[in-house]
N, C-alpha and C positions, 0 to 999 in steps of 0.2 A: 558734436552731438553728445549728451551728456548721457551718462550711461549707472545705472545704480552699481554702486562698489560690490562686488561679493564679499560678503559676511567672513569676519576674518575671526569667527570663533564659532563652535558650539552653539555659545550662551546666544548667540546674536540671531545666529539660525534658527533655534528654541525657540525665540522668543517671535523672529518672523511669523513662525508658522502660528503661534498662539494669535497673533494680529488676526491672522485670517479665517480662525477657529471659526464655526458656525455658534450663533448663541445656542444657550437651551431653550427650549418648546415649552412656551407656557403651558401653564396645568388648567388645562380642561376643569369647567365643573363637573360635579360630581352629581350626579342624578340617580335616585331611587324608584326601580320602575316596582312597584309593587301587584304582582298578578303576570303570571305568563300562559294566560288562555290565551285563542285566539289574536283579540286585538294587542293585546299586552305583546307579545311575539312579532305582529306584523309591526309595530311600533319601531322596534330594534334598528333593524337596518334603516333607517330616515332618521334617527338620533345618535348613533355610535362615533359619529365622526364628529359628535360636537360637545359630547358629554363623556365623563367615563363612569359608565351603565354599571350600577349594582342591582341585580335582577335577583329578585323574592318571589318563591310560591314553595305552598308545603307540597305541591307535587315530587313524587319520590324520583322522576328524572329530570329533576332540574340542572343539577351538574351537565348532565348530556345536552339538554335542550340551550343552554347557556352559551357551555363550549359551541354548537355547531352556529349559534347566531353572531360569537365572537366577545362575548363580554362576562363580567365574572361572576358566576352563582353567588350571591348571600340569604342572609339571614333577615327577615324582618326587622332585626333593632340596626344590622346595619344600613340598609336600604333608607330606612329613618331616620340616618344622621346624615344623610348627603345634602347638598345646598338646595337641589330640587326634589320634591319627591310627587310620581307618576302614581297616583290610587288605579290601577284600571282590572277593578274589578266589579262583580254582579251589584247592584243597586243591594240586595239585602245582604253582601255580606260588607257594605260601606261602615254601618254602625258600631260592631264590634273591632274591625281594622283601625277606626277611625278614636276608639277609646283606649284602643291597647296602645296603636304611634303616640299619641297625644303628650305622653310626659317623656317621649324620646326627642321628640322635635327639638333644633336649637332654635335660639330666637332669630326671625328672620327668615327661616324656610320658607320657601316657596311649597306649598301644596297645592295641586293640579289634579281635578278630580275629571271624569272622558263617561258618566253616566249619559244614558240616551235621555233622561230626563234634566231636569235643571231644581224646582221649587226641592224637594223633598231631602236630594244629595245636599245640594249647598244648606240647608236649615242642617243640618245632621251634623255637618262638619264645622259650621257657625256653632253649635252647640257643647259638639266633642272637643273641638281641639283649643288650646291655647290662644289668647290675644296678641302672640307675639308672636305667631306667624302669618304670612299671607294667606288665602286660598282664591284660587279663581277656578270659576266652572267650565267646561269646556266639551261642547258635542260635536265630534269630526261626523259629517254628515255620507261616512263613505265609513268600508272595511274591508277587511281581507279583499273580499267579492269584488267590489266593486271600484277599491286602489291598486289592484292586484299589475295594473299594468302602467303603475305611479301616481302621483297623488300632485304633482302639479294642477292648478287651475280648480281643484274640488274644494269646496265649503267646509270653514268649522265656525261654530257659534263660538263665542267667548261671552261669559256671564260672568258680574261681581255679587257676590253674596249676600241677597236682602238684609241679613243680620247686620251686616259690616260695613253700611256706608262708609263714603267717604273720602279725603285726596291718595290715601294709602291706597283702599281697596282699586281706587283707577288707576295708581300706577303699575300694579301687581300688573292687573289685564291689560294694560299696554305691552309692560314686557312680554308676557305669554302671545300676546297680536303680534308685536316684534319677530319675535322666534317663529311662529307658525308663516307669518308672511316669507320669510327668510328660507322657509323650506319649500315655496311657492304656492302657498295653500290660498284662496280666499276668504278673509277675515270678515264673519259677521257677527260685530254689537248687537245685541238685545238685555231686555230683563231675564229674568229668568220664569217668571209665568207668562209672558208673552212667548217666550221659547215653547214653555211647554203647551200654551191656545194653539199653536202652529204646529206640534207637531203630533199631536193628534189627531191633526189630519193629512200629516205625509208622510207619517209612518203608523200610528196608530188606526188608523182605517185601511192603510196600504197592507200593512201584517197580515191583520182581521182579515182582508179578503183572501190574501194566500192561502191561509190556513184553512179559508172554507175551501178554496179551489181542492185543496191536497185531499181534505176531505170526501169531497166528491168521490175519489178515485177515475179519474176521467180515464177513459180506456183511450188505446192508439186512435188517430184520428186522423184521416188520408186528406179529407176534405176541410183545409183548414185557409183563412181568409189572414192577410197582414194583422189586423186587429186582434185576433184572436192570437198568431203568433208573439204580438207585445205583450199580452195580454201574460199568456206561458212563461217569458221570458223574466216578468216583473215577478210574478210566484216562482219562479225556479232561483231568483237572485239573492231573492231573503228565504228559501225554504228552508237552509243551511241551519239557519242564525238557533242557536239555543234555544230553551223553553224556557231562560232564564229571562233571557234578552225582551221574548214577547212577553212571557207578564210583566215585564218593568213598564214597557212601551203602551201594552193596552190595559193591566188592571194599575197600573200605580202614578202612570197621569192623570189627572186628578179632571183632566178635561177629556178624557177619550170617552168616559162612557157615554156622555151626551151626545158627541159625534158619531158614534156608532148607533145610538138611538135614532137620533137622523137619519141617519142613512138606511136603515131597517124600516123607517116610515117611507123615505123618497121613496122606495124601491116596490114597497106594498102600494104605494100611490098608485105608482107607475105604470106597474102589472095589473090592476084590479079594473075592471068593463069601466070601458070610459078614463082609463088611464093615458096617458102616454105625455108627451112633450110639455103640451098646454093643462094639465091635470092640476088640481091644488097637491102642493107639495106633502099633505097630511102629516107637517111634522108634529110633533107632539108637545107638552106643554112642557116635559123639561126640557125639551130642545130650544122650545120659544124664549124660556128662559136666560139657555146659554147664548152669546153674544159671539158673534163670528169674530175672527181673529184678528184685530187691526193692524194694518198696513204700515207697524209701527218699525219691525226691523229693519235695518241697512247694510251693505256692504260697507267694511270701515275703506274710507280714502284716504289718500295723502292729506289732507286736510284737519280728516280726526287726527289722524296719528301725529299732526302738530302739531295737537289742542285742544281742532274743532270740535264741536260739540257731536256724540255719537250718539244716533238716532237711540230711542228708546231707554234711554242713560236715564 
């Protein structure tokens, strides 16, 4: 039986052990998460293990909020030099964010903007930033609230930027679909005002009603039926959400207001002698106007992500 010699020097045994070294750990990209509000923070932990996170916000405990999520406090221009950079901040402070990055970017960035709308962000950032970097859009249909107990199996939209057609702007948004399928999310292609037709009404009308319910001040209530507890459940989910967030969703989609007029007619319809189920719907003329939202988005399949052709593209 043949048996290996033992190493009859130092050098030999040196040199064994170097055979068996482990390599070194490739380098992580470097990602720039820009905004440590809510979503920007819940972001962290579902990205730190595949990026290394330079986290920017002028909040005065960013060091603190940084250190306890694990990654390292910067600066705006550096957050802006990383190979991806995360915008997730308010819809109106996109504009000026978005002129000051602009001559920081190198060529080739990835920019990845998480506004609840889609037409307004992407034209802003088609406009601000440079031709030599990517952007794609992107609406995780879930937050804090509501991935709070993981974000497997939840929805994000993925949108390419009107301005920017073309074979670039879809490969951007495949890698971005890549990445988010990878962290087990459900990948949905659309445009970006088809994004925003739809979500006028599932979140721009869903808001609206919270905020009336909160309104209300509904007092304790013993007598309460399943429906109405759903009902509680859906206003108490987004009661949370900023006042930033809801005027983005309902004054600056540019499709909410006709949906909410809608539904201020269904509902006088409804209510008013001789109302109910079978009632004319009394919408109004700019409602008649606006066109309900076509059936145009998709989940992306193994198929797009081939190739195929992705619904709404």
């Amino acid at each position: 039986m043949l048996q290996r010699p033992e190493p009859d020097s130092d050098t030999e045994a040196s040199s064994g052990e170097d055979r068996t070294a482990a390599p070194p750990a490739a380098r992580r990209p470097g990602l720039g998460l820009i905004g440590a509000g809510a979503f920007g923070t819940f972001c962290v932990p579902h990205l730190r293990d595949r990026f290394e996170i330079r986290l920017a916000d002028p909040r005065p405990d960013l060091g603190d909020v940084a250190a306890r999520l694990g990654v390292a406090a910067a600066d705006t221009e550096a957050a802006a030099a990383q190979d991806i950079v995360v915008l997730a901040v308010p819809w109106r402070s996109l504009a000026p964010l978005a002129s000051r990055i602009g001559p920081l970017l190198k060529p080739g960035t990835l920019v990845v903007e998480v506004c609840s709308i889609k037409m307004k962000p992407l034209a802003v950032l088609a406009g601000c930033l440079p031709g030599s970097v990517d952007i794609v859009g992107t609406h995780p249909l879930f937050g804090p609230q509501s991935g709070r107990h993981g974000i497997a199996g939840l929805n994000v939209v993925v949108c390419t930027p009107p301005g920017r057609p073309g074979p670039r702007a879809e490969r951007a948004a495949r890698r971005v679909a890549g990445l988010l399928r990878s962290l087990g999310l459900s990948v949905i292609r659309t445009g970006a005002d088809e994004h925003d037709r739809q979500m006028a009404y599932v979140q721009g009308l869903t808001h609206a009603i919270a905020r009336a319910i909160a309104a209300l001040e509904v007092p304790p209530l013993d007598m309460t039926t399943a429906t109405w507890r759903h009902l509680m459940r859906m206003a108490d989910m987004v009661g949370g959400d900023s006042d930033d967030l809801f005027r983005t969703i309902t004054r600056d989609n540019p499709h909410a207001a006709a949906v909410r007029e809608r539904f201020a007619a269904a509902l006088a319809g409804r209510c008013a002698p001789g109302g109910g189920l079978h009632a004319a719907s009394g919408r109004s003329a700019a409602a008649e106007r606006q066109p309900p939202p076509a059936a145009t988005a998709g989940k992306e399949t193994a198929a797009d992500a081939a190739g195929g052709r992705h619904p709404a593209q």
